[in-house]
C-alpha positions as CSV (number, residue, x, y, z in Angstrom):
1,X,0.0,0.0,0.0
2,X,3.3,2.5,0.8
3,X,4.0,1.8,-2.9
4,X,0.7,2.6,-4.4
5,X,0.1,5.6,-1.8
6,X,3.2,7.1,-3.8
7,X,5.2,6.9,-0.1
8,X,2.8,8.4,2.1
9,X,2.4,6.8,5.3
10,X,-1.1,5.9,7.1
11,X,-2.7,7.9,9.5
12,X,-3.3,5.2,12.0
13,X,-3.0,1.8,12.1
14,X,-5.5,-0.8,13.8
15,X,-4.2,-4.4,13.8
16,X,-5.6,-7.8,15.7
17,X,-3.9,-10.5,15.8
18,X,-4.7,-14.6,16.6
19,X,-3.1,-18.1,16.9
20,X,-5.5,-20.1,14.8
21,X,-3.3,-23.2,15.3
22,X,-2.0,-23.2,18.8
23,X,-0.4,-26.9,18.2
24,X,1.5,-26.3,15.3
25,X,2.7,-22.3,16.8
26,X,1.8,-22.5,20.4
27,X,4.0,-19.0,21.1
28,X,3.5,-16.7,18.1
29,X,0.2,-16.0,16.4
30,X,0.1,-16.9,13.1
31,X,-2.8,-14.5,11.5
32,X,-3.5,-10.6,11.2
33,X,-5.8,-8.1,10.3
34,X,-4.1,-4.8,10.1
35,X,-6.3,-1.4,9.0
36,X,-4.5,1.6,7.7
37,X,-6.1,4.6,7.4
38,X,-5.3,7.5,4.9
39,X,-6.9,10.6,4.4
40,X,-8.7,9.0,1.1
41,X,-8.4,5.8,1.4
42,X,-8.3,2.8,3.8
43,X,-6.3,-0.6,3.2
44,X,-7.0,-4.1,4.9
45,X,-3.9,-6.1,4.8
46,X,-4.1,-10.2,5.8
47,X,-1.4,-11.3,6.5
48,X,-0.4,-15.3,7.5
49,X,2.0,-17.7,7.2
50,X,-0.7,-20.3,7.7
51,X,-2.4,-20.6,4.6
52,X,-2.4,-24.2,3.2
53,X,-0.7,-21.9,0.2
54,X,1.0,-19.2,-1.2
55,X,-1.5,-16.1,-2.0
56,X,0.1,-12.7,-3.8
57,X,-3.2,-11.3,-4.3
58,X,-4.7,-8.2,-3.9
59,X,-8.6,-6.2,-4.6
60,X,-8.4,-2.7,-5.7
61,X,-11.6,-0.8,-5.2
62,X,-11.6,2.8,-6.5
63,X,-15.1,5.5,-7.4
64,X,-14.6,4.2,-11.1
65,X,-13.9,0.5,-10.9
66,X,-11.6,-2.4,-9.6
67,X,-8.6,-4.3,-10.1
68,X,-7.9,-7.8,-8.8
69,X,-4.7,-9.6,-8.9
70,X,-4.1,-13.0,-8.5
71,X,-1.1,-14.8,-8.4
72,X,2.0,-12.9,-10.5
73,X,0.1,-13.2,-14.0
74,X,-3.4,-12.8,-13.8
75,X,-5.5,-9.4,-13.5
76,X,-9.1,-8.8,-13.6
77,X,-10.3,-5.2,-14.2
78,X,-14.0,-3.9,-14.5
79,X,-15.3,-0.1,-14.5
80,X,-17.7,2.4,-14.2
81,X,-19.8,1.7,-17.4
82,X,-18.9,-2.3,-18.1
83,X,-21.2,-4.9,-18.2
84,X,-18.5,-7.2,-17.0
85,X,-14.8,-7.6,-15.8
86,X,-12.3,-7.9,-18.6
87,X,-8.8,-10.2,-17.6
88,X,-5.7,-10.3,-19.0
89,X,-2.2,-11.9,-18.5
90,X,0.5,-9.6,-16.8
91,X,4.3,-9.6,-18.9
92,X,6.5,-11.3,-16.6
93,X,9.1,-8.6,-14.4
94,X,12.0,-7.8,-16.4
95,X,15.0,-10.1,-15.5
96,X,16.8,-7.3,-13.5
97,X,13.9,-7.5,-11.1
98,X,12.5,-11.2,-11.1
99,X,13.6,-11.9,-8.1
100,X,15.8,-10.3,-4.5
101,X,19.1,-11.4,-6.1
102,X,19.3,-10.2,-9.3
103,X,17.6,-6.9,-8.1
104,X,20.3,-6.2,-5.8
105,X,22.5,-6.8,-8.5
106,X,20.8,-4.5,-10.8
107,X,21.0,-1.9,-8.0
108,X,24.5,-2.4,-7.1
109,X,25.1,-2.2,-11.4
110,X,23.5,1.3,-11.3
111,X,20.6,-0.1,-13.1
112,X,17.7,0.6,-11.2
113,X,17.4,3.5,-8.8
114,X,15.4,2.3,-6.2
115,X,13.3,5.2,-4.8
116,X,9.8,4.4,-4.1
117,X,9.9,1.0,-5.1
118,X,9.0,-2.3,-2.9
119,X,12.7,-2.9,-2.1
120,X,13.7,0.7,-1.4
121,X,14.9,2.5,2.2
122,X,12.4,5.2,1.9
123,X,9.5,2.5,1.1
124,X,10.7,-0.1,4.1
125,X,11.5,2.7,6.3
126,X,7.6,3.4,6.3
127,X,6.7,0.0,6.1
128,X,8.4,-0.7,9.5
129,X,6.9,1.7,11.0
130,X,3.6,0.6,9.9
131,X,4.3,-3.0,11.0
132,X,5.8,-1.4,14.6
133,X,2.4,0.4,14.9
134,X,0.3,-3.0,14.1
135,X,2.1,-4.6,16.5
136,X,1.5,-1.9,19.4
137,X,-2.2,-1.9,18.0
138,X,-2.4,-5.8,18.7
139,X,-1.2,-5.8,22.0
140,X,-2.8,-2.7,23.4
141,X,-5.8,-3.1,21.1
142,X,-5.9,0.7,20.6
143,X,-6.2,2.2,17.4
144,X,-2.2,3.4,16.9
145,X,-1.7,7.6,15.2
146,X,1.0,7.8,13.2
147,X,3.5,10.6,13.4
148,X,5.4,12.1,10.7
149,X,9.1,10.3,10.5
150,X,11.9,13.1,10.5
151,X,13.0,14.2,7.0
């Protein structure tokens, strides 16, 4: 969400969080719902690492339409005006950026510049504080207000 919010943080962040398989992770818990509010929009991340698989999905809703993704290859799009949702096949990342390895090759090559990217400082830096927010959110079950990081 920092990348499609063009690097502006949340607002606030409101997280819960739950073991759902105390056998199998008896001292972490193991799913999340984590709110974050912006001044025009609102995201609900899911996160878990006990899904019986890998999901990289994700529902856009906008005033005009939506965009679903699943997996790496497959979008769905309908708007304002369509009888019905169009999908298409996503092109595949270029090389440089297929995967961690050869992007932080293509960084350390001068190849990509990464500013405002998934992998960059000034994205992660926000990120962290978004995922140090959910976590005080969880435990205190208060609704967490974010304050400006220092330029």
């Amino acid at each position: 969400m920092t990348v499609l919010m063009h690097g502006q943080p949340p607002i606030s962040v409101t997280a819960v969080t739950q073991t759902d398989k105390p056998a199998t992770y008896p001292h972490v818990d193991d799913d999340a719902t984590v709110i974050l509010r912006y001044p025009s929009a609102q995201a609900v991340l899911m996160p878990s690492w006990d899904w019986p698989f890998a999901r990289k999905d994700m529902e856009l809703y906008g005033a005009t339409g939506y965009v679903i993704t699943a997996a790496s290859d497959n979008l769905r799009t309908r708007y304002h005006g369509e009888k019905s949702e169009s999908q298409k096949t996503v092109p595949p990342l270029p090389e440089n950026q297929s995967n961690s390895l050869a992007y932080l090759a293509a960084v350390l090559h001068g190849e990509i510049k990464p500013q405002g990217d998934l992998s960059s400082l000034d994205t992660n830096i926000i990120v962290m504080q978004i995922l140090d927010a959910a976590r005080t959110s969880a435990k205190t079950g208060r609704t967490i207000e974010l304050k400006p990081l220092p330029q």
